[in-house]
N, C-alpha and C positions, 0 to 999 in steps of 0.2 A: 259064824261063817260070814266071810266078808262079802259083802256084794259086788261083782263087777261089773265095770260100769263098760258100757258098749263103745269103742272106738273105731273114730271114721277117719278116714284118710283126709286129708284137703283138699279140694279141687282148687285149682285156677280158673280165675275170673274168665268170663267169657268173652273173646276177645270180636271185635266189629271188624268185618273186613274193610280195609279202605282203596279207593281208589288209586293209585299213584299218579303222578302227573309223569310229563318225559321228562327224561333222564339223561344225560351227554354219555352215550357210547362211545364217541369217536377219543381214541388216544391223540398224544400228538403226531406219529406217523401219519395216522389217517388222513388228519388236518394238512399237512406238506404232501399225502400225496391229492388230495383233491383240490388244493391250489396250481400245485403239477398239473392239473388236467382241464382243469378250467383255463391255464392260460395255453394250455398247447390248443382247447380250440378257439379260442380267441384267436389264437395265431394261424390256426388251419384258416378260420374265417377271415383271416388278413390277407392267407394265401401266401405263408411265411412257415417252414421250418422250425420249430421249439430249436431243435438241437441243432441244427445242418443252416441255420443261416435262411437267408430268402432263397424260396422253393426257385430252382435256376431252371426249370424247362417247361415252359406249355407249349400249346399248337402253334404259336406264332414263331417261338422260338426253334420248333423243328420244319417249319417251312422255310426258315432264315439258314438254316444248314443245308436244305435239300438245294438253293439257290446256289449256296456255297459251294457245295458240290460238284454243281451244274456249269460251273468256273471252269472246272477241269474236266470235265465232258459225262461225268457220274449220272444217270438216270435214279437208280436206287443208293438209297443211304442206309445200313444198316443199324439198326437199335442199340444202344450199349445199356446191357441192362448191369452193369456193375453202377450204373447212375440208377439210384433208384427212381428220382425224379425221371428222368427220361425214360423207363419203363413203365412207369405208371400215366404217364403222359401220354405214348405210344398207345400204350390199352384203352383210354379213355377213346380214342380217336376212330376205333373201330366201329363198324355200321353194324354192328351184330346184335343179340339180345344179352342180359346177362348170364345166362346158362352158356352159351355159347364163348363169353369172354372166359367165364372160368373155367373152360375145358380148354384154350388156349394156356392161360396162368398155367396151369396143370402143367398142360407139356411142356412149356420154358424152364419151369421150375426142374422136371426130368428128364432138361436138355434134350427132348426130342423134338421142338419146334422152336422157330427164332422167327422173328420180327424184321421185316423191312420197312421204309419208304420213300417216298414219291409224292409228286403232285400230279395231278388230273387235272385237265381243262379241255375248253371246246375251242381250238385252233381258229374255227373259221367263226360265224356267229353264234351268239347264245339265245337258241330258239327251246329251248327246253328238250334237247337230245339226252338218252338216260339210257346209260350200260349197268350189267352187271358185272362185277368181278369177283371170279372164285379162284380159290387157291386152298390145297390140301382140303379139302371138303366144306370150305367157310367161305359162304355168299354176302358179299353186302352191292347195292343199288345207291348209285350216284347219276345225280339229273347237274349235267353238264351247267359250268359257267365259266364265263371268259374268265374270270380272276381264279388262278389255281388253287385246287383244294387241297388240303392232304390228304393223301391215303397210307393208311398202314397195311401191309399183307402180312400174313403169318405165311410160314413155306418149312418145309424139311429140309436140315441140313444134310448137306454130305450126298446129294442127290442131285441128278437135271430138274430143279426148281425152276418152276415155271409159274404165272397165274393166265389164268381164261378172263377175256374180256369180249364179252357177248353184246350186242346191240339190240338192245330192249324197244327203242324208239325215235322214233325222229321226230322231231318236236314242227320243222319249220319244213320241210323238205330237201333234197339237194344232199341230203347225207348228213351220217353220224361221225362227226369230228374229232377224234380224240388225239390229245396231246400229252404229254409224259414227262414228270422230270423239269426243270427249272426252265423257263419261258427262254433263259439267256441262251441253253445249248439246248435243244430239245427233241425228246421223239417223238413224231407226231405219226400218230397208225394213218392207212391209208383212208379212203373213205370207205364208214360200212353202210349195209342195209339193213333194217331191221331183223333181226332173226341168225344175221351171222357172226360167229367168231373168230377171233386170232387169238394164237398163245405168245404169249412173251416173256420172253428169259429172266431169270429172277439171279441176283447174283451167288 
C-alpha cells in the first residue's frame, strides 16, 4: 500500500502595507479649469471682467449718469439690470444688511421689485443732518453731506411708487436740508424738523 503524502496549498508571501505618497488626481481639464479661475480672480481683484472686458459701472460711474440726467431735469434714474455690472453695482450701494439685500435680488429676479437712483445731499450747510428713507419696506439712514451721495431705492413696479424721507436729526440747528437728484437741476425738500416726514414720487 502506497503511502500518501499530505498536500498543502501555497500560500502567498505576506505582503507589508506601505504608505503611498500623493498622487496627481487632477486630469488636464482640471488644470485649464483652475488656471480659468485663478485668473478670473485675479481679474475680479483688478476689478476687470475675465469675459466682459473692464467691469464698466461702479458708484462713481452711476453718480456721473444721475448728473447726466439731471441735464434734462430727471430726479431719479432707473437701473438697467440687462447690465449686469450696473445691477450689481446698484445693490452694492444699498444701506441695508445682507439678508435684506437678498430679499431685494429675490424680487428683481421675479420682477416684482426694480431699482431706482438719485443723489442726496444737504442744500444748505453740512452740520451732520441724517434722514431715513424707506420705500417698499426697506429702511436705510444717511447722515447728510454737501458733496452728493448716491442712493439706490428699491420700489414696485406698475404702482404709485413713492419713498418716505423722515428726519432723524438735525445736526447744527436751522433745519434738515435735503436735496435730490444732480446739484445742476435739482429737488431740494423744503426745511424739516426732526421727527417729520414727506413722501416723494418715485418714477
Amino acid at each position: 500500500m502506497r503511502a500518501e503524502r499530505a498536500v498543502t496549498e501555497p500560500t502567498e508571501p505576506s505582503v507589508e502595507p506601505r504608505l503611498l505618497g500623493p498622487q496627481p488626481l487632477m486630469v488636464a481639464g482640471g488644470v485649464v479649469a483652475c488656471v480659468v479661475m485663478a485668473l478670473a480672480l485675479l481679474a475680479f481683484a483688478a476689478g476687470e471682467d475675465l469675459f466682459g472686458g473692464a467691469a464698466s459701472h461702479n458708484s462713481e460711474d452711476l453718480v456721473r449718469q444721475v448728473g447726466a440726467a439731471g441735464s434734462t431735469g430727471e430726479i431719479f434714474v432707473p437701473i438697467d439690470f440687462r447690465s449686469r455690472d450696473q445691477g450689481d453695482a446698484a445693490l452694492a450701494q444699498l444701506r441695508l444688511d445682507l439678508s435684506e439685500i437678498g430679499q431685494i435680488r429675490a424680487g428683481l429676479t421675479k420682477n416684482r421689485l426694480r431699482l431706482v437712483m438719485t443723489t442726496m445731499w444737504d442744500w444748505a450747510d453740512e452740520d451732520g443732518d441724517k434722514v431715513r428713507v424707506t420705500s417698499v419696506g426697506f429702511s436705510q439712514d444717511i447722515v447728510l453731506r454737501r458733496t452728493p451721495q448716491l442712493l439706490v431705492v428699491p420700489y414696485e413696479p406698475g404702482a404709485a411708487a413713492s419713498m418716505t424721507v423722515r428726519a432723524l436729526a438735525d445736526g447744527g440747528g436751522g433745519g434738515i436740508t435735503v436735496g435730490l437728484g444732480s446739484p445742476v437741476a435739482p429737488l431740494r425738500l423744503r426745511s424739516l424738523v426732526a421727527g417729520e416726514s414727506v413722501q416723494v414720487g418715485l418714477p
